[in-house]
Every structure is written in structure tokens, then in C-alpha cells.
The first five atom37 places (N, CA, C, CB, O) and aatype in JSON, in Angstrom:
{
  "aatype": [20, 20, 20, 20, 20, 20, 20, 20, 20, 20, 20, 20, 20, 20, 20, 20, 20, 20, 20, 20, 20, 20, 20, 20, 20, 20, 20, 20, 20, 20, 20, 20, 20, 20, 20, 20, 20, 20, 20, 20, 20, 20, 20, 20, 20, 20, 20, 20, 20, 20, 20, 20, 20, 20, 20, 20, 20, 20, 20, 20, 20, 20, 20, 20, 20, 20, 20, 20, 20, 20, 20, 20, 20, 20, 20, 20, 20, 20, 20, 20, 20, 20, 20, 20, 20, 20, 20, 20, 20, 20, 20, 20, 20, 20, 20, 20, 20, 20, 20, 20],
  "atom_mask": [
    [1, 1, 1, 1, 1],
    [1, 1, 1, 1, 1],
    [1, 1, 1, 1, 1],
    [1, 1, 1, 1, 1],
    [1, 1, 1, 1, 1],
    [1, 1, 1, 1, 1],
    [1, 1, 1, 1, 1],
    [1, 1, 1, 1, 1],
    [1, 1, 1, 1, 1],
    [1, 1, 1, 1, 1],
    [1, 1, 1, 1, 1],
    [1, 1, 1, 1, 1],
    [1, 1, 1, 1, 1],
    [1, 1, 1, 1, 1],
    [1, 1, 1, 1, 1],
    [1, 1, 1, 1, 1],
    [1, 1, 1, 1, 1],
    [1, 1, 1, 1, 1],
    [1, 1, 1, 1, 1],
    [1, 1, 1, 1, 1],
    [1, 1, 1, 1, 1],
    [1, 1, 1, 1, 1],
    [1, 1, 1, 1, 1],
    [1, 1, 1, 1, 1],
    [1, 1, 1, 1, 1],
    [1, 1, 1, 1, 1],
    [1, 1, 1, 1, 1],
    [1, 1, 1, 1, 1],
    [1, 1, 1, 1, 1],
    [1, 1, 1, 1, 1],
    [1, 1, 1, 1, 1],
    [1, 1, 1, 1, 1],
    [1, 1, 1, 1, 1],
    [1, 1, 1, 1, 1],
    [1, 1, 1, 1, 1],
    [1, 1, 1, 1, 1],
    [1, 1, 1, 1, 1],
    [1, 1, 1, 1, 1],
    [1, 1, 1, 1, 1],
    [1, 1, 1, 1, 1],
    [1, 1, 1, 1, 1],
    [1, 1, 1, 1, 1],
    [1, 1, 1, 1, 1],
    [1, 1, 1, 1, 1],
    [1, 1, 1, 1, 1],
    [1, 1, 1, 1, 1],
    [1, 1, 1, 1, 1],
    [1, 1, 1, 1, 1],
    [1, 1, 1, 1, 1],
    [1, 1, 1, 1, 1],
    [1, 1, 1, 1, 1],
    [1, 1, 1, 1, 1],
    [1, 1, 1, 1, 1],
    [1, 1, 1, 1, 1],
    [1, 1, 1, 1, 1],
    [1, 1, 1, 1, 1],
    [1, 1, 1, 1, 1],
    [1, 1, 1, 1, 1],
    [1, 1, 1, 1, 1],
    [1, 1, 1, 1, 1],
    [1, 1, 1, 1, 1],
    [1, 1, 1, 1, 1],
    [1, 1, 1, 1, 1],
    [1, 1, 1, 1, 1],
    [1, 1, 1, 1, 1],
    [1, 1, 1, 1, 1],
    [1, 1, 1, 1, 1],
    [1, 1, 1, 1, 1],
    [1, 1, 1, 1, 1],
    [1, 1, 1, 1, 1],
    [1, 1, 1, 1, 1],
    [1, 1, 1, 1, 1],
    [1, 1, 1, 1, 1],
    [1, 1, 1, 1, 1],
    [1, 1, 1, 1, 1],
    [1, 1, 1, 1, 1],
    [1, 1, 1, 1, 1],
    [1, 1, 1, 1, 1],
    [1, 1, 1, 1, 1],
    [1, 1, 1, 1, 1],
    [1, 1, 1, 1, 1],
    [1, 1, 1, 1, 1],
    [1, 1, 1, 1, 1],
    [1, 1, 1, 1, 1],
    [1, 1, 1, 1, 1],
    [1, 1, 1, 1, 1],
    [1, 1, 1, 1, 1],
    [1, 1, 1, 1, 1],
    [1, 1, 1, 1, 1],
    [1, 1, 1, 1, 1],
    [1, 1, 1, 1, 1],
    [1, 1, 1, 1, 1],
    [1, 1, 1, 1, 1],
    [1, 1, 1, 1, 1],
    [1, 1, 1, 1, 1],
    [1, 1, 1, 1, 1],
    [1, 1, 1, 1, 1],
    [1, 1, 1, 1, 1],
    [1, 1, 1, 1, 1],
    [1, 1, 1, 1, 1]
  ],
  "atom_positions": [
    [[-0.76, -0.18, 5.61], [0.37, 0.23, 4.79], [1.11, -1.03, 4.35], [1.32, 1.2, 5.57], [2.1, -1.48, 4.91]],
    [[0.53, -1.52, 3.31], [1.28, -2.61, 3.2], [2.56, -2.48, 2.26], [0.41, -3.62, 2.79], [2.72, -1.84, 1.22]],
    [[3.55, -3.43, 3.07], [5.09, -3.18, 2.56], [4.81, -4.45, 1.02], [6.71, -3.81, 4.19], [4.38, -5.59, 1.17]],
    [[5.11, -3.95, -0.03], [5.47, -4.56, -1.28], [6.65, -5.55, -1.65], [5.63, -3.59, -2.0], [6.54, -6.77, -1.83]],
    [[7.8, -4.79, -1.72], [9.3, -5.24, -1.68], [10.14, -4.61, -0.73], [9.96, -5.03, -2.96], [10.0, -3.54, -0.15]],
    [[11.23, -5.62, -0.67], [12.5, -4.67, -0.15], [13.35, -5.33, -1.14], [13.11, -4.78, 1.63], [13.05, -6.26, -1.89]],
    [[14.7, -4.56, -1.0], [15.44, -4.56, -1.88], [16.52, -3.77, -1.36], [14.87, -4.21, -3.0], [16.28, -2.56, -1.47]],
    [[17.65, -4.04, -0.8], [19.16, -3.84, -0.56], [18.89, -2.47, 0.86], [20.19, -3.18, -2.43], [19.84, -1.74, 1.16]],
    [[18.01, -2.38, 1.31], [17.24, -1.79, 2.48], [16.34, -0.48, 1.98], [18.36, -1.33, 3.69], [15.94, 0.54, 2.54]],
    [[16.22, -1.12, 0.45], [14.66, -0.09, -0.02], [13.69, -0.54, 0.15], [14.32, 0.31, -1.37], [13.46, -1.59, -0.45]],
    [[12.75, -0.03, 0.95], [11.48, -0.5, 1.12], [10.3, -0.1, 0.12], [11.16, -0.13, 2.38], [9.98, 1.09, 0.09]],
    [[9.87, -0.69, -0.39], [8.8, -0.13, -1.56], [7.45, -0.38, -0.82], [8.85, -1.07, -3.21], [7.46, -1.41, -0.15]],
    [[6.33, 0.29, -0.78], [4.81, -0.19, -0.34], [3.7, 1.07, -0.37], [4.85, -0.82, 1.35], [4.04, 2.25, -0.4]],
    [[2.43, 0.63, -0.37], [1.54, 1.29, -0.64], [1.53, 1.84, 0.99], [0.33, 0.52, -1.39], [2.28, 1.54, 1.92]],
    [[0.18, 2.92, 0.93], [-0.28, 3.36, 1.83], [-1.67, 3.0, 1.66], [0.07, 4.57, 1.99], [-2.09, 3.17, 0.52]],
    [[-2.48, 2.57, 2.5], [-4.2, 1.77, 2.82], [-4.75, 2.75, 2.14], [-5.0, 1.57, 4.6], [-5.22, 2.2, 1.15]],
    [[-5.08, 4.47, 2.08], [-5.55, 4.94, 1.41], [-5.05, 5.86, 0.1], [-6.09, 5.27, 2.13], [-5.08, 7.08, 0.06]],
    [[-4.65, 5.11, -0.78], [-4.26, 5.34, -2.12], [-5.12, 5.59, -2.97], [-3.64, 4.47, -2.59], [-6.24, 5.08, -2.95]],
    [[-4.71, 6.42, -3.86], [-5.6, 6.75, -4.76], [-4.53, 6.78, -6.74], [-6.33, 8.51, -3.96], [-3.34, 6.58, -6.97]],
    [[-5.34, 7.03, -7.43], [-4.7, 6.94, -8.79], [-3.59, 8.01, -8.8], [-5.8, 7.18, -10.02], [-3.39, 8.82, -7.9]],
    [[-2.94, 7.91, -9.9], [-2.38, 7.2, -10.46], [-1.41, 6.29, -9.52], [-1.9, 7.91, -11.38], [-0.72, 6.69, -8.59]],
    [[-1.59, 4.52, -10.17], [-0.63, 4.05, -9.49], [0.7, 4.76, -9.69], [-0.59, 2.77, -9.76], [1.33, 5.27, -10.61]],
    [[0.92, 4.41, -7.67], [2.25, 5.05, -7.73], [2.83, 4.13, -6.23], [2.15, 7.1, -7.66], [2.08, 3.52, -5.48]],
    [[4.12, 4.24, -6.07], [4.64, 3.46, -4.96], [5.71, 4.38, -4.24], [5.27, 2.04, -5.49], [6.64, 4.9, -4.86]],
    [[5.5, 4.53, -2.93], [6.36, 4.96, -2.23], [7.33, 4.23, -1.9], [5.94, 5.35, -1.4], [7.08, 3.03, -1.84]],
    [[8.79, 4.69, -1.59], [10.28, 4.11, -1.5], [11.22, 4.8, -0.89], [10.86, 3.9, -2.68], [11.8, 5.78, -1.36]],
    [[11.43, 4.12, 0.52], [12.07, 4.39, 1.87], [13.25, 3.56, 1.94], [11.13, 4.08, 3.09], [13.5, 2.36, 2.07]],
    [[14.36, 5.44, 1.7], [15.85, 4.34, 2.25], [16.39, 5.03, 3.23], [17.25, 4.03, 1.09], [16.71, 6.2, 3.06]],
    [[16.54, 4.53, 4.16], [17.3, 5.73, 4.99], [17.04, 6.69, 5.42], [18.03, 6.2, 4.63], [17.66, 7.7, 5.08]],
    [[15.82, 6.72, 6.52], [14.9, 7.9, 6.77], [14.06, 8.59, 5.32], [15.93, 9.1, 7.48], [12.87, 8.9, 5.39]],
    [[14.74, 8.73, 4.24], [14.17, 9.06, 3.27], [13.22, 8.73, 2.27], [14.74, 9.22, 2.97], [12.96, 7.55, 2.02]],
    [[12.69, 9.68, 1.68], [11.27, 8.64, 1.03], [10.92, 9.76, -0.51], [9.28, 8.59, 2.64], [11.1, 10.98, -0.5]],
    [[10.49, 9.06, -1.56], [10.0, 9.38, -2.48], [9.16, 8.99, -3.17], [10.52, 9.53, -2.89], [9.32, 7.79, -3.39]],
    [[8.09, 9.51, -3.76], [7.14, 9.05, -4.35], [7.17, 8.53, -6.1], [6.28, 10.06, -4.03], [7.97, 9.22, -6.74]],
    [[6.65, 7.76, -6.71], [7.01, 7.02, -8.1], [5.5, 6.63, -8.64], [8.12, 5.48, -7.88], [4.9, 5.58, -8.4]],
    [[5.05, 7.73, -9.4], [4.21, 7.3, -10.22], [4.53, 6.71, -11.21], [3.59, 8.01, -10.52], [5.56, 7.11, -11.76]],
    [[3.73, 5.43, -11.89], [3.95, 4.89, -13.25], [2.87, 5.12, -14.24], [4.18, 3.46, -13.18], [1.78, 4.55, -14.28]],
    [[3.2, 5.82, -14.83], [2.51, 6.35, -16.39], [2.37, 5.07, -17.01], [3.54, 7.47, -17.49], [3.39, 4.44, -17.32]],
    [[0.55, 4.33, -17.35], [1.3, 3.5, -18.28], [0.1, 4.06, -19.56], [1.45, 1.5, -17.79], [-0.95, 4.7, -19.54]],
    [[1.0, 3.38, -20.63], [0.2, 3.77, -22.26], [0.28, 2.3, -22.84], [1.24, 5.11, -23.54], [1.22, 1.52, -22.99]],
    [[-0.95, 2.24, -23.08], [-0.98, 0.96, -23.73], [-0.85, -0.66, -23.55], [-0.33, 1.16, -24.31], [-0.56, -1.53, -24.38]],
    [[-1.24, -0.77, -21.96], [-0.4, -1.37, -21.23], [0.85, -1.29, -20.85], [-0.43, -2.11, -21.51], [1.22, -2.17, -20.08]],
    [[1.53, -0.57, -21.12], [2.89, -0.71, -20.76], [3.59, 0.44, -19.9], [3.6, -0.87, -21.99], [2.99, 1.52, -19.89]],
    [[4.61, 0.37, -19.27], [5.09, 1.8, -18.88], [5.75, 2.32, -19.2], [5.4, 2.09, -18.09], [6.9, 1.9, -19.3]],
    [[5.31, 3.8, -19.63], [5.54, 4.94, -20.46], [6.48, 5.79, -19.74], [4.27, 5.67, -20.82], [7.56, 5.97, -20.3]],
    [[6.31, 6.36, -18.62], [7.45, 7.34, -17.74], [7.28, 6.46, -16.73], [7.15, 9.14, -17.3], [6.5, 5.51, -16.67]],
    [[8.55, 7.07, -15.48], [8.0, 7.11, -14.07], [7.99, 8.48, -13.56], [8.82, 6.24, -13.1], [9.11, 8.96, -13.74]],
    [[7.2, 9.28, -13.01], [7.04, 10.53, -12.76], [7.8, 10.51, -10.73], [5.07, 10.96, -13.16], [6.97, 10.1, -9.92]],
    [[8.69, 10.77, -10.36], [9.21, 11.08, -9.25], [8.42, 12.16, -8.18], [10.46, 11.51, -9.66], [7.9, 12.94, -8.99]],
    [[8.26, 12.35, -7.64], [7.5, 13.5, -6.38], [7.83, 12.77, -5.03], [5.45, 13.7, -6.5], [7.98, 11.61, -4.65]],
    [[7.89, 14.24, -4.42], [8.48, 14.21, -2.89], [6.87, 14.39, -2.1], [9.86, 15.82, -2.49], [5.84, 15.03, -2.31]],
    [[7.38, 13.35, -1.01], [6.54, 13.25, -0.25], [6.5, 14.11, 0.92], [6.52, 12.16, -0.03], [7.3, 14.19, 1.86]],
    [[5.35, 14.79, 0.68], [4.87, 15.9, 2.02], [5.77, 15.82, 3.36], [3.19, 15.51, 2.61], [5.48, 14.74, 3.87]],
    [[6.32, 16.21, 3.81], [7.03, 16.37, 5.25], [7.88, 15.42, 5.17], [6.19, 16.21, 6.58], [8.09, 14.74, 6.18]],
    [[8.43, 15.2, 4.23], [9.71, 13.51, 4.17], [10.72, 14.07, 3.39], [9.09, 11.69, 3.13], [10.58, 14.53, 2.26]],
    [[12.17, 14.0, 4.32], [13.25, 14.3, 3.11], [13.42, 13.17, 2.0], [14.74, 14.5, 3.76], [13.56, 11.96, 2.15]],
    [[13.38, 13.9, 0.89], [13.5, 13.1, -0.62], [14.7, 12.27, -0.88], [13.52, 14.13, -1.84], [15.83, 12.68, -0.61]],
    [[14.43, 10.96, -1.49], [15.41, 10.72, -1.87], [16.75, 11.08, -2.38], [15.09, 10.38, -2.2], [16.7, 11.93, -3.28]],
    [[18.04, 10.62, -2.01], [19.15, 11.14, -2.92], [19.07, 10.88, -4.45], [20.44, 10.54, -2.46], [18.2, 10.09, -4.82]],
    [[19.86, 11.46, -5.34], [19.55, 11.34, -6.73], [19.98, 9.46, -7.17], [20.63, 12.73, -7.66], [19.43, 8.62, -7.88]],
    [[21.28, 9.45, -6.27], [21.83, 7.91, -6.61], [20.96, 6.94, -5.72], [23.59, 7.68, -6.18], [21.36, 5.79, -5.87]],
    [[19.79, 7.04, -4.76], [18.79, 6.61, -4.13], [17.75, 6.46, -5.16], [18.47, 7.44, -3.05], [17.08, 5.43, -5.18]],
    [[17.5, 7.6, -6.22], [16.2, 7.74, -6.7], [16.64, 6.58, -8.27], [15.68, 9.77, -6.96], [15.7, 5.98, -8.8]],
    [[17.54, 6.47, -8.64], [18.11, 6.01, -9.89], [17.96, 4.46, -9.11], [19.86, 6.73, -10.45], [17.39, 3.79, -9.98]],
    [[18.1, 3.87, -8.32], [18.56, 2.58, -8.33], [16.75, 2.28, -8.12], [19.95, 2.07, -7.02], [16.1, 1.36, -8.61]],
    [[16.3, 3.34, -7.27], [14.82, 2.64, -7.11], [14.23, 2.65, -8.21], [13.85, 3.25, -6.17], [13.62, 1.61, -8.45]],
    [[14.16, 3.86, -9.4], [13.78, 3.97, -10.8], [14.02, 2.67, -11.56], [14.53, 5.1, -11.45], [13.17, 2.25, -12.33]],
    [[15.34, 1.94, -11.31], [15.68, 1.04, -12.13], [15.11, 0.05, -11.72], [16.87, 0.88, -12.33], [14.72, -0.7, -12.61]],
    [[14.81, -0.39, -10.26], [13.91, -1.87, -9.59], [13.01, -1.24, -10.31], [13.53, -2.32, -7.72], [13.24, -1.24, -11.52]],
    [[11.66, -0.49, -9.81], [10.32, -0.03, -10.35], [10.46, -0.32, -11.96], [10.02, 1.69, -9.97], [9.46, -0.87, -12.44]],
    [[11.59, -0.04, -12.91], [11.07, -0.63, -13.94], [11.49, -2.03, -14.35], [11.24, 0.17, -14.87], [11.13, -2.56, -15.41]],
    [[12.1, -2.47, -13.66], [11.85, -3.95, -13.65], [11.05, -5.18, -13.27], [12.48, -4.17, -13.35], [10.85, -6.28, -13.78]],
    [[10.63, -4.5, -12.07], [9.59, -4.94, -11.14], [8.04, -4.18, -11.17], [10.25, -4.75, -9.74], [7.39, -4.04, -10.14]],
    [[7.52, -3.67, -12.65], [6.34, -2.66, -12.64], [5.1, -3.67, -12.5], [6.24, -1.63, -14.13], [4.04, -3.54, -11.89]],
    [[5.71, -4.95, -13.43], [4.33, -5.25, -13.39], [3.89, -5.94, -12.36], [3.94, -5.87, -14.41], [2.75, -6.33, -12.11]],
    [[5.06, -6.08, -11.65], [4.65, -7.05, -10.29], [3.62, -5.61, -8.99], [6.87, -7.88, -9.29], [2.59, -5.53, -8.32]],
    [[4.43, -5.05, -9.25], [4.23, -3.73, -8.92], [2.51, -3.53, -8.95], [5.11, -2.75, -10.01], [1.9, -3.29, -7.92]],
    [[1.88, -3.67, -10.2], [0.89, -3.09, -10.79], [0.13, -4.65, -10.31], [1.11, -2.46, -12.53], [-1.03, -4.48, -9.94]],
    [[0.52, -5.81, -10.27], [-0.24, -6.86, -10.12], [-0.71, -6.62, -8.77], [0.45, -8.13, -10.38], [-1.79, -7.11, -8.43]],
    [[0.03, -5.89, -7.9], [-0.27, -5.91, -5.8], [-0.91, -4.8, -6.02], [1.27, -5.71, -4.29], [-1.91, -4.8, -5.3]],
    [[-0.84, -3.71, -6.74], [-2.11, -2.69, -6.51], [-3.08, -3.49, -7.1], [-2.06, -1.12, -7.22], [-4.06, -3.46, -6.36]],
    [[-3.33, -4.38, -8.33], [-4.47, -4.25, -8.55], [-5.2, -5.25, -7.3], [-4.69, -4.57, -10.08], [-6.3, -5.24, -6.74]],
    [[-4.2, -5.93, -7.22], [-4.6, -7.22, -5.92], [-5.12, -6.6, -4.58], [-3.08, -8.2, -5.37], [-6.1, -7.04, -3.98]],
    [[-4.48, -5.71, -4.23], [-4.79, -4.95, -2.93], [-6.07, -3.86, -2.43], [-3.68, -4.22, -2.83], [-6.82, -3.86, -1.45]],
    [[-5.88, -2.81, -3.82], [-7.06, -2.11, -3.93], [-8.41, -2.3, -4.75], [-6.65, -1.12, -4.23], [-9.52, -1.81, -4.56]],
    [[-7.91, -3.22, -5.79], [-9.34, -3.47, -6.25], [-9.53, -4.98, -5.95], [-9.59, -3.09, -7.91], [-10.66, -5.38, -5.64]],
    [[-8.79, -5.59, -6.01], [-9.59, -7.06, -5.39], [-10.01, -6.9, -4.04], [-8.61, -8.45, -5.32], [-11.01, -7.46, -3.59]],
    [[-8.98, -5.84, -3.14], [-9.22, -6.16, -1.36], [-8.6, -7.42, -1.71], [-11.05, -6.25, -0.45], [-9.45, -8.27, -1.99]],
    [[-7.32, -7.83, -1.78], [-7.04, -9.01, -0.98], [-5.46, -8.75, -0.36], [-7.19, -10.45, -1.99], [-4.68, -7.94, -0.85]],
    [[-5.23, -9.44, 0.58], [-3.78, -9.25, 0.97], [-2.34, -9.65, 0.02], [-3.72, -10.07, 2.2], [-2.19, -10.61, -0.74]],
    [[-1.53, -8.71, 0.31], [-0.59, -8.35, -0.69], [0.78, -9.01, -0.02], [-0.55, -6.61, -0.97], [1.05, -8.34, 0.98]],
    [[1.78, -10.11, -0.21], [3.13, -10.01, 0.54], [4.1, -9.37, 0.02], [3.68, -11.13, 0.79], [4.04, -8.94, -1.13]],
    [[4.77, -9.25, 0.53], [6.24, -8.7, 0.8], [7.3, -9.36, 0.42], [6.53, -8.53, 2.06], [7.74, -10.22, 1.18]],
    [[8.11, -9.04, -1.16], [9.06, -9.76, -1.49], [10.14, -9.46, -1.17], [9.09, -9.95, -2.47], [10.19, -8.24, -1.09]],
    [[11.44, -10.1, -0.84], [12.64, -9.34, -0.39], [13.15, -9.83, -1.58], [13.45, -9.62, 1.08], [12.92, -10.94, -2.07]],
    [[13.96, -8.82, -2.09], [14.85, -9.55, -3.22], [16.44, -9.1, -3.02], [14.28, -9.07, -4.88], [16.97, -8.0, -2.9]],
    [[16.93, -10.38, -3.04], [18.14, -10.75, -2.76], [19.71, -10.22, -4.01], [17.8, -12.38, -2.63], [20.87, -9.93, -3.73]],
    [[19.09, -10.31, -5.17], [19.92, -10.05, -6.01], [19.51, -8.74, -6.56], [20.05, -11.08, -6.88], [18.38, -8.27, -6.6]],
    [[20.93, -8.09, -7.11], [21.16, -7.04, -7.27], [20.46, -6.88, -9.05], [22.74, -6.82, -6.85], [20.43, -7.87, -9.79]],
    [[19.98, -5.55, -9.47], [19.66, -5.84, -10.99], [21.05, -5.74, -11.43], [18.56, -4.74, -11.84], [21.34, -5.9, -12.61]]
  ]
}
């Protein structure tokens, strides 16, 4: 399960067996939600939100601040999946310090 980012005590990271569409899970506070990124054309088109099986969901002002990192941070985002699941190589863990 490798952890991606954190960010103001959001944890963003994959799970070892992932599958399409990229998407990133995001843990604040016991809570967790799922974030697919739609992309078209290279680029990203939506983020599609879903609750994760047996996990209370993010709050709405939880789900907005992570919406807003994820689209700032997509392509970094999209660079550690592609690094992780299709290269197989190890992925770190950025903490980021400043607020968007």
C-alpha cells in the first residue's frame, strides 16, 4: 500500500492491488474516500468521488480540499501510478508543507 502524499494530515496512496481507472484513495481522520481521475486527451476531465466499502466517507469540506490537491497534484499523481504499476518500481512519499 504505498503512501503517495500527505498533505495537512491527508494521506493520499494506492493500494498493491489496483486496478483501472486510475484512482487514489484519501484518509483524514479515520475517514477515507475514493477519487477517480477521468482523463480525455491527456488531461483531466472530472474527478469522479466514491466511498470506500466499509470506510466512513469523507466530510464534504474533507472531500473539496482533497479534490483541490488531486487537481493540482494529478499529474504527479498519474506519474506514481504509472511508476508503480506499470513500471513495478518503488514510489515515495511526498509531504507537502504548503497550503494550495
Amino acid at each position: 500500500m504505498p503512501k503517495i502524499f500527505e498533505y495537512f494530515g491527508f494521506i493520499f496512496y494506492f493500494y498493491s492491488n489496483e486496478h483501472e481507472p486510475i484512482h487514489v484513495h484519501v484518509m483524514h481522520g479515520g475517514r477515507e474516500s475514493i477519487f477517480d481521475l477521468i482523463m480525455q486527451n491527456g488531461e483531466l476531465a472530472e474527478l469522479h468521488v466514491r466511498q470506500k466499502s466499509g470506510a466512513e466517507e469523507l466530510s464534504e469540506k474533507e472531500k473539496k480540499t482533497a479534490d483541490e490537491f488531486i487537481r493540482k497534484y494529478h499529474k504527479n499523481i498519474i506519474d506514481k501510478w504509472i511508476k508503480f504499476f506499470v513500471l513495478k518500481q518503488t514510489v515515495r512519499s511526498t509531504n507537502i508543507k504548503k497550503k494550495i
